[in-house]
N, C-alpha and C positions, 0 to 999 in steps of 0.2 A: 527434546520435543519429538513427538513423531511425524514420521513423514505424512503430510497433510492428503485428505481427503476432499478429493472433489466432491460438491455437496449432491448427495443425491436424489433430496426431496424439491430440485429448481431445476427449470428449464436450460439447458447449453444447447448450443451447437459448436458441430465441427467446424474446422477450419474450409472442409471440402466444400460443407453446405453453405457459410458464409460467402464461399464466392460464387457458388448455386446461386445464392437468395441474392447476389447485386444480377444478374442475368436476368433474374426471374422481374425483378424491381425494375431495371431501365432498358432489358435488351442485352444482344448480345454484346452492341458495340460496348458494353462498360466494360466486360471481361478485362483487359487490359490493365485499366484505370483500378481496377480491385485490385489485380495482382501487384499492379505496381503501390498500393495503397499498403497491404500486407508490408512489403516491404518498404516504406518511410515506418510503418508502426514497429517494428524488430527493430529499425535504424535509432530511433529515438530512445531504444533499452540501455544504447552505449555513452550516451550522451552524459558530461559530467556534471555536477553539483544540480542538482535540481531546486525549482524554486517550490515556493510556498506558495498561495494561491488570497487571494480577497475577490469580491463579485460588484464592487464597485470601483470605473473608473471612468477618465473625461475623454472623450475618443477627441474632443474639442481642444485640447490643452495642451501645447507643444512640449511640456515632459509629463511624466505619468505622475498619476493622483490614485495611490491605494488607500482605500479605505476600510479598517478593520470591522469585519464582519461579524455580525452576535448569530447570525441566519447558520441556523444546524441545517446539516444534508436534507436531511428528514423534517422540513419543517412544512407549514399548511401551504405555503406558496409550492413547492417544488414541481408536485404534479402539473399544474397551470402553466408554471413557469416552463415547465418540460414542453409541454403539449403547445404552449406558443412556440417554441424554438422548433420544432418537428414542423411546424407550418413554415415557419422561414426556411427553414434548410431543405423544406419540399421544393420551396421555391426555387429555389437558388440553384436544386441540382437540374428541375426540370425545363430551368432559362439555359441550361449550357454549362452549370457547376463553375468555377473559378479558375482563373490561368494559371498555368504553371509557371513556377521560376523557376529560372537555368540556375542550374550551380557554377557561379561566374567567378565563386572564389568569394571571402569575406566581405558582408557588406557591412557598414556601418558609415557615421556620420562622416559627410566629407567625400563617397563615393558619391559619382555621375556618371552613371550608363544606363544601355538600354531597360538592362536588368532592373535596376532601379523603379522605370514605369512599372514595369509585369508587376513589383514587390506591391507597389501603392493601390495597383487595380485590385491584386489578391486580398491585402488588407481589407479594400473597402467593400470587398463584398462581402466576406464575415464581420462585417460592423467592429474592425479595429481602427479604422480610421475614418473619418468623416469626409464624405466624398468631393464636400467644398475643399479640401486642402490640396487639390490639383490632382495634374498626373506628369509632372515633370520627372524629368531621368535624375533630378539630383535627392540623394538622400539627407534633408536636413533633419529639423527637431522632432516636427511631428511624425515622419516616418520615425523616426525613433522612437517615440513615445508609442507608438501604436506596435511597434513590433514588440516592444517590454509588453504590452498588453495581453498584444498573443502568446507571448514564451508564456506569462505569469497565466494563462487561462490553460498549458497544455503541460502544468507541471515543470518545466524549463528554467532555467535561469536567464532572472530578466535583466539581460545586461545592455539589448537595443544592437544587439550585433548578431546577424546575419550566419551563422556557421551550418556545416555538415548537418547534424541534427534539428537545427530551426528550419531548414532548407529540405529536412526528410519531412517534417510535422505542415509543414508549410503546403506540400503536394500530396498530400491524402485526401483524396477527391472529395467533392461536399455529397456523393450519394452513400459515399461508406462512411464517411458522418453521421449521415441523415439515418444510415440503419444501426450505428452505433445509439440513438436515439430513441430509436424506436422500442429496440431491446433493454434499453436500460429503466424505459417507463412502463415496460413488462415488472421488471424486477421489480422496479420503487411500489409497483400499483398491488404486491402483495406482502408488500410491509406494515404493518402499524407503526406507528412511534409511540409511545410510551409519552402520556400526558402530563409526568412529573418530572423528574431523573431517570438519566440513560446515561451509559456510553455506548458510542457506535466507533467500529471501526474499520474502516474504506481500504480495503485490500488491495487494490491498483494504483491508490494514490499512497499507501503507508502511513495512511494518518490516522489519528485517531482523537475525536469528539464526547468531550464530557458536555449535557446536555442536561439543564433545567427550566421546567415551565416556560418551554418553547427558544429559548435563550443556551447560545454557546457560554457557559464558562469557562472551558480552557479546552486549550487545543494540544496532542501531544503528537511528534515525528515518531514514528515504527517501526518497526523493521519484520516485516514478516517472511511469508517458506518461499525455499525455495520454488523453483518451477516445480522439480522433483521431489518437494517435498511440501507442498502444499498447503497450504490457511483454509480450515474447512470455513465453509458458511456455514452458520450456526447464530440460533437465539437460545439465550441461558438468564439466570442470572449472577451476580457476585456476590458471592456469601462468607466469602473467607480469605483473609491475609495471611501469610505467613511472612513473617520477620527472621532475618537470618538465616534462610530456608539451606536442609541441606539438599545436596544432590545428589540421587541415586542415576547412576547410568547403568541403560537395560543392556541385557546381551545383546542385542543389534550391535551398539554402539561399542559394548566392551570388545565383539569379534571384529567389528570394520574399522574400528579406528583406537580403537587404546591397544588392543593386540600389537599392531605396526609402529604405532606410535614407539612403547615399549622395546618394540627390539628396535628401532632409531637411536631412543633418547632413554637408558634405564634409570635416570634420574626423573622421569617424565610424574611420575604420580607423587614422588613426593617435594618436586618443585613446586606442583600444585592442590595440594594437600588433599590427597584424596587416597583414602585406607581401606584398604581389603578384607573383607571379613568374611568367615565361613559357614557356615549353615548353624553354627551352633554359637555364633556370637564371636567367637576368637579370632583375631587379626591373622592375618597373613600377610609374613614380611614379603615384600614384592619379589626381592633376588632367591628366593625358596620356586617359584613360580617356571616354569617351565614354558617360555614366551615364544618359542616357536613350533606350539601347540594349539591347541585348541581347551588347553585346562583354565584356563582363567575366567571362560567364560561360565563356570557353574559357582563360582564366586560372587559376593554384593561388592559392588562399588560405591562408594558414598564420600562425598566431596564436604568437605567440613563447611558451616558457615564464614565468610569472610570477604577480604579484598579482592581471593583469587577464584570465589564461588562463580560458576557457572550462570547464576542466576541473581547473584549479587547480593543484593540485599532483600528483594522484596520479590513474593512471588503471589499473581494475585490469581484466587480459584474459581470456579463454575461450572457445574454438574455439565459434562457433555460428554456424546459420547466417541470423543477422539482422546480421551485425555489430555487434552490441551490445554496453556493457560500463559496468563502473560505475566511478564517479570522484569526484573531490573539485569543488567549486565554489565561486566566490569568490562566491554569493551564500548566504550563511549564513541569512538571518534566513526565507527562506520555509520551515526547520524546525520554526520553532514555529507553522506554520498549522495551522489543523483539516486543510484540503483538500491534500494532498502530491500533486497528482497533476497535475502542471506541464512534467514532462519532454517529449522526445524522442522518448521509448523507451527510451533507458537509465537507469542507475538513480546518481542523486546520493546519499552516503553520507556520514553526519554522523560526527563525531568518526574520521574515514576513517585517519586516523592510527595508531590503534590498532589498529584492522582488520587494516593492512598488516603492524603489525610481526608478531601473531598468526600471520597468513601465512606469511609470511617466518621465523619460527621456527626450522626445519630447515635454512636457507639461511646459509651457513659466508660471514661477513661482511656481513652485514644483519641487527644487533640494533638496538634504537629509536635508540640513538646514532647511529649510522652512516646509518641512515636519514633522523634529523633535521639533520644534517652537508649532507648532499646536496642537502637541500631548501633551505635554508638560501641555499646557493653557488651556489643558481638553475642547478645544469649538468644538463642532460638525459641520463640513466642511465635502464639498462632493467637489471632483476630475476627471474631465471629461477628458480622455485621450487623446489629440489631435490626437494621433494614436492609435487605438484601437489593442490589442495585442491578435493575435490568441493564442487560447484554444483548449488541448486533454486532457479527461479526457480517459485514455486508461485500460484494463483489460490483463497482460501479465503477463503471467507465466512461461515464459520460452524467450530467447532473446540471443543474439550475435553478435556483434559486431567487435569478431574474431572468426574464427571457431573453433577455442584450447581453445575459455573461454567462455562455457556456463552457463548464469546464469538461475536456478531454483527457485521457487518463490512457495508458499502455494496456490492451488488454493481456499482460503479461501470463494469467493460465490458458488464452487462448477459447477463451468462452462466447465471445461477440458473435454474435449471427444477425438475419434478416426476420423481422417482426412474424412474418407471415408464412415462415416456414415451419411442417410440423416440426418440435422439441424433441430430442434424444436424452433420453438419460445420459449424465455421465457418467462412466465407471473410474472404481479408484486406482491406482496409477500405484501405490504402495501398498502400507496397512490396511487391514480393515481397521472399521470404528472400535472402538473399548481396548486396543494394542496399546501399551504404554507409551508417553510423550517422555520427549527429552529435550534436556536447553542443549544449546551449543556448546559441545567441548571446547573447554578452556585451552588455552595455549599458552 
């Protein structure tokens, strides 16, 4: 994949001007309360296994009640739903914003300290707990249940215990909420959503949302770019599957990491089955190569289809102009990280399988059988969609659905700013647009 490009047709701000704009919004005294906000928001980047998210739960109910949600990002409630939460979170910052909690060390069920009060007060001011449940120092059910509430609304794993990272998400003031808000119904408010079929995909949260006649059908975990390599934002649509995709790695990639690779490990390219060839189609046996050069890279690379493919099994396409695209990967297990954001640029898609057949739907001999046939017989087949599937590759940090479940998200490219500062272009940080994409080399 290539290294991803900051989108340059949407509004960002710096980081410099995001703590401008909390000055400009409450005064000087916030200054502080930002910085220290910045960082709980970096602290939360370390934090392990993250959760999954739902927008219904019982702030009333001494353990938690998720309720599976059909409500896509992008559905007719959001902007309302948004614009009511910006009035709550006006409030809340211009009463005094929420106390902070000491990091007194692990809380959970069974602790009794002071700490404990501050947690319940904190709670109930962002409506994770209902304020009838007291303000006692002990932590029983319903603090717990209200703390699962928040972990599950701020991405976190909702285990009801108190650590480092729920304690950094915990004390990010309500006024740099309140302009994480305000920024993000900037964003939403120059979307359409597509009135029939969509996928969207929420680049701060690594999720990603297939989308019919207003209704989620299936939800997939993601993994997109790195910081330094970027998930453009980009609208497209999907027109093309590839089955058993091979893989061409660009010189980028052949000079920064197969070169070193290579003179580490000279078994390295055909442990993973990937063959050299020369401008006129003939192989080139690797040990002929001269690896502590710069010759390699005027060569193709191309990684056969299979178990040890870069891209997997399935690679899905969409006219844009980063050459990006999303795909299968045979390394499965960094799905259940907290941190998904490991890629390229492109976007790795779990359970990718079902995605496709979704796709592929309309497409007169590609039902999942047929699909799973192919994959199977490892031959390399390409997929034209009879109905090409609109594409959101979206940057959201903040979102709602109803205005009592606000979700928070890392602004992990560092884009979040204050609503009413002027907008900066941003500039791209690697390639330009139309430079070849690459998946992640294999290992």
């Amino acid at each position: 994949m290539t290294k991803g490009i900051p989108d340059r047709n949407r509004p960002t701000l710096s980081r410099r001007t995001f703590v401008a704009g909390a000055a400009g919004l409450f005064g000087a005294g916030a200054i502080s309360g930002v910085a220290r906000a910045q960082s709980a928001l970096e602290g939360v980047l370390s934090a392990p296994n993250r959760g999954g998210w739902t927008d219904q739960f019982d702030t009333r109910a001494a353990s938690v009640r998720n309720v599976a949600s059909y409500q896509p990002v992008f559905s007719p409630n959001t902007l309302s739903a948004m614009q009511q939460a910006v009035g709550t979170y006006n409030q809340i910052a211009m009463s005094g914003g929420w106390p902070q909690v000491p990091e007194t060390g692990k809380l959970q069920i069974g602790a009794q300290n002071q700490a404990v009060s501050l947690l319940r007060q904190r709670l109930a001011a962002s409506g994770d707990l209902d304020r009838s449940a007291g303000n006692s120092t002990a932590f029983d059910t319903y603090v717990d249940a209200a703390v699962k509430r928040f972990q599950a609304r701020h991405g976190l794993p909702a285990d009801g215990a108190v650590g480092e990272y729920t304690y950094k998400a915990l004390n990010v003031p309500a006024d740099v909420r309140l302009m994480q808000l305000q920024t993000n119904i900037q964003r939403l408010s120059a979307i359409q959503p597509d009135p029939g079929r969509f996928v969207m995909v929420n680049i701060p949260a690594a999720s990603i949302e297939a989308v019919e006649n207003g209704r989620v059908v299936q939800r997939h975990t993601a993994v997109v770019g790195k910081i330094d390599r970027q998930t453009p934002i980009l609208d497209s649509k999907i027109t093309n599957l590839n089955l058993n995709p091979y893989w061409h790695a660009p010189a980028s990639i052949v000079r920064k990491d197969i070169i070193p690779l290579m003179q580490k490990d000279p078994t390295y390219l055909t442990r993973n089955d990937i063959v050299i060839y020369a401008a006129d189609g003939s192989v080139i046996p690797p040990e002929t190569i001269n690896w502590n050069t710069d010759e390699a890279v005027k060569y193709l690379f191309r990684q056969n289809p299979g178990r040890m493919n870069a891209m997997s099994s399935v690679k899905i396409n969409f006219p844009n102009p980063y050459a990006v695209y999303m795909h299968d990967t045979p390394q499965q297990s960094v799905f259940s990280q907290l941190m998904r954001f490991e890629s390229s640029g492109c976007v790795r898609v779990q359970n990718v399988r079902d995605l496709i057949v979704w796709l592929a739907r309309d497409t007169p001999g590609w039902d999942r059988s047929a699909i799973e046939r192919t994959i199977s017989a490892r031959t390399r087949q390409d997929v034209n969609l009879t109905n090409p599937v609109p594409l959101h590759f979206t940057y959201l940090t903040a979102w709602a659905t109803d205005p009592t479940v606000v979700q928070f998200r890392d602004d992990i490219y560092r884009r979040d700013g204050a609503e009413q500062l002027a907008m900066s272009e941003a500039q791209p940080t690697a390639y330009a647009a139309g430079e070849q994409a690459y998946a992640d080399l294999p290992y």
